[in-house]
Structure formats: C-alpha cells, structure tokens
N, C-alpha and C positions, 0 to 999 in steps of 0.2 A: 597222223602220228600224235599219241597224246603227251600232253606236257607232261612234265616232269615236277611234280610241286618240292619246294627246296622251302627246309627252315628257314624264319624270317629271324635276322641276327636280333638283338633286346636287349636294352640297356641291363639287363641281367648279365645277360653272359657277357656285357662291355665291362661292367664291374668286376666279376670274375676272370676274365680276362688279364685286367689292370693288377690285382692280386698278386696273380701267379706271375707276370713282367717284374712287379718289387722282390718277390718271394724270392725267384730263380736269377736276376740279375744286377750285380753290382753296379755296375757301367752306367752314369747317370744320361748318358748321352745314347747310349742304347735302349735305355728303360725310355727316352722322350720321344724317339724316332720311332720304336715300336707301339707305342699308346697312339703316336699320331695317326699311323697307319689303320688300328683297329676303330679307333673314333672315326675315320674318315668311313669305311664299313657302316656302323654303327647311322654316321648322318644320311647316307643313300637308303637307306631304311625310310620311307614320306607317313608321316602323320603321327610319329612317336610322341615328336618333343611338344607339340601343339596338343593332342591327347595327356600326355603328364602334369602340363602346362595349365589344362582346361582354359587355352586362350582364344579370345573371340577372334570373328577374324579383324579386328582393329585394336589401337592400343597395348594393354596388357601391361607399358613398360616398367622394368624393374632389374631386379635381382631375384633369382632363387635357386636353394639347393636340389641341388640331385641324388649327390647321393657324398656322405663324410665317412671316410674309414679309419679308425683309430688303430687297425692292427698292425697298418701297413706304410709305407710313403718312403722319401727321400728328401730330406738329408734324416730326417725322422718319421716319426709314424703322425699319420694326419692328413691323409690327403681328401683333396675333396673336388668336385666334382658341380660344376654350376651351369645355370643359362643366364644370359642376360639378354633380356629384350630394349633394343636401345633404340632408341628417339632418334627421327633425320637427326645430321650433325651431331648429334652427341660424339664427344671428345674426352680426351683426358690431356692432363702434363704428361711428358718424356717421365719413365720412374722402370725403375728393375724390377730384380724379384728375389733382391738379395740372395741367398745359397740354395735358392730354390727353381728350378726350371716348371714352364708354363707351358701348355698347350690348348693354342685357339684355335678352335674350331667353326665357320660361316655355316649353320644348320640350312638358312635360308636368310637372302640379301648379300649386302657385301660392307666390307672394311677396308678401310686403309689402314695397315700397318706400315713405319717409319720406322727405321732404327735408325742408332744417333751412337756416337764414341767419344771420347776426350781425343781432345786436340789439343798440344801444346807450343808455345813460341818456337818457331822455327818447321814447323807444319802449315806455316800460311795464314796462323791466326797470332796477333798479339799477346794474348792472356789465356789460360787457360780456361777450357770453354766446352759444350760441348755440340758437335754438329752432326747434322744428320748426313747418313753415308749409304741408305740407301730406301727404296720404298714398294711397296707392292701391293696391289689390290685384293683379296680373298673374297671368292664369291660362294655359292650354294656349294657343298662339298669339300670345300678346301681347307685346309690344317697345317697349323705351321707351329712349332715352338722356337720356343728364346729359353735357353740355358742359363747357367748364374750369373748373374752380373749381366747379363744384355742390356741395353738401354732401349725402350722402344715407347712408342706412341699409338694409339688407334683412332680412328675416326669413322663413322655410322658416313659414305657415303650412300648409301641409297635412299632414294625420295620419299622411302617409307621406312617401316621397324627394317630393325636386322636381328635376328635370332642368331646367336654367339655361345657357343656351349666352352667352356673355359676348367682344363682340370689341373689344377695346384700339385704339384707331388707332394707340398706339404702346406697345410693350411697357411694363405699368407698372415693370417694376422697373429703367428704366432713366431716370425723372421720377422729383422731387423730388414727394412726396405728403404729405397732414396725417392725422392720426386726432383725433379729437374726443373726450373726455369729457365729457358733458351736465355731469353730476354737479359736477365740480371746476374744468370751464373748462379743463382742458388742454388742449392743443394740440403735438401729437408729430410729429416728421418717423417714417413708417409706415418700417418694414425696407424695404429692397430686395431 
C-alpha cells in the first residue's frame, strides 16, 4: 500500500494562522488556547527551527525573532514571535506579562515553569508576598500560556540547550511589566 504524502505544516502557515486567530477572535483566552495548539503542530514539525536558526549542533544561545506583525495582536497590534536558545540553568525572576498573554512553546529540551500568586496575612503568610502555587516540567512539543497578569518563572533544566519558541500577542516591550523578588517582596516595572 503506498503512503500517502501529507503537506508538511511551516512556520508560514503558523503565521497565517496566528492572523486569522486575532482577525476572527476577540476572547483573549481563546485566541491563547488556539495559537497554543497550532504551535504545538507547528513544533512536531523536526528540523524547522534549527534550519531558520542556522544552528550548529552545539551552542547557538541567544535570543531571536521569528517573525513581528504590526497588523495584528492583543491587547494591540505587535505581536511577535521568538526562539530562545537557553544555556543549562539559565533562569529568570518570577515577572508577568502585564495585559499581555504569552505562549511557550519546548521546540526541543525541557523547562521548568513555576507560577507563583500574592498571598496576603491571613493566608498563612505574614506580609504580603508572593508564593509559588504550582510547577511543571515542558519538554520536546509541549505549550503552555500564562494570560494577564500571571506571575511565573522558567528554568533551562536540561543538561544541555533548550530551544523555547515564545509568541507575545503583543510586543512585550511595548507593556508596562513587573519582575518579582521572592526573597525581599520587590516588585520592579521590568526594562523595556
């Protein structure tokens, strides 16, 4: 019986895609649920992101764009579209994404993602604070967003890179964002 040869999905029509999700749908939490599902598509797809990338098979780490759409986004127009190739351990602070919802995507490797909430006296903590309430691993294909206001954290566990494709519904450095200090309770408007 001969195969069946089936178009191979492209971060083309993952773009186009993403379009028609802001174009056709108000619902910020249907627009993040839907992109997650087509990016997860989009990462079973093997040798895209490393071919766009032109990355050796070692190193590479960084930041870079994929693709910026000025026509389109939520809460405004500007969303954009990234990878990041992160170093064992690499980490960040607990920080939001102010009125902006995010979706990460484990291309290849894995993350720790942490969310974390305000806690107030009378919830088991003295002072206002914020603590982590829950945590989960993301590995090769897995996608998850965090909506406005989320608080969360990432950590690069695997012993080597992690490839992390990351799409903004709207450019974050153009929202007002927080970063978090467990330790000391700060609370920082993040650079732009």
């Amino acid at each position: 019986m001969a195969q069946v040869q089936t178009t191979t999905y492209t971060l083309e029509a993952f773009i186009e895609d993403v379009r028609n999700i802001f174009k056709n749908e108000i619902d910020p939490h249907v627009q993040a649920k839907t992109v997650t599902e087509h990016l997860k598509v989009l990462m079973a797809v093997p040798g895209w992101l490393e071919e766009k990338l032109e990355l050796e098979a070692e190193g590479g780490y960084g930041r870079f764009s994929l693709h910026l759409d000025e026509e389109s986004g939520h809460p405004g127009n500007g969303w954009w579209l990234m990878a990041s190739v992160q170093k064992p351990g690499q980490d960040n602070l607990p920080h939001d994404h102010g009125v902006t919802w995010v979706v990460y995507g484990v291309y290849k490797g894995s993350i720790q993602q942490r969310k974390w909430r305000w806690a107030f006296p009378g919830e088991g903590v003295d002072k206002a604070q914020i603590v982590e309430h829950g945590r989960f691993i993301q590995t090769d294909g897995d996608a998850a967003y965090f909506m406005p206001g989320e608080i969360h954290d990432t950590l690069n566990v695997e012993e080597g890179r992690s490839l992390v494709i990351r799409l903004e519904s709207q450019k974050l450095d153009r929202v007002t964002r927080f970063q978090y200090n467990v330790e000391t309770g700060a609370m920082i408007v993040m650079d732009r």
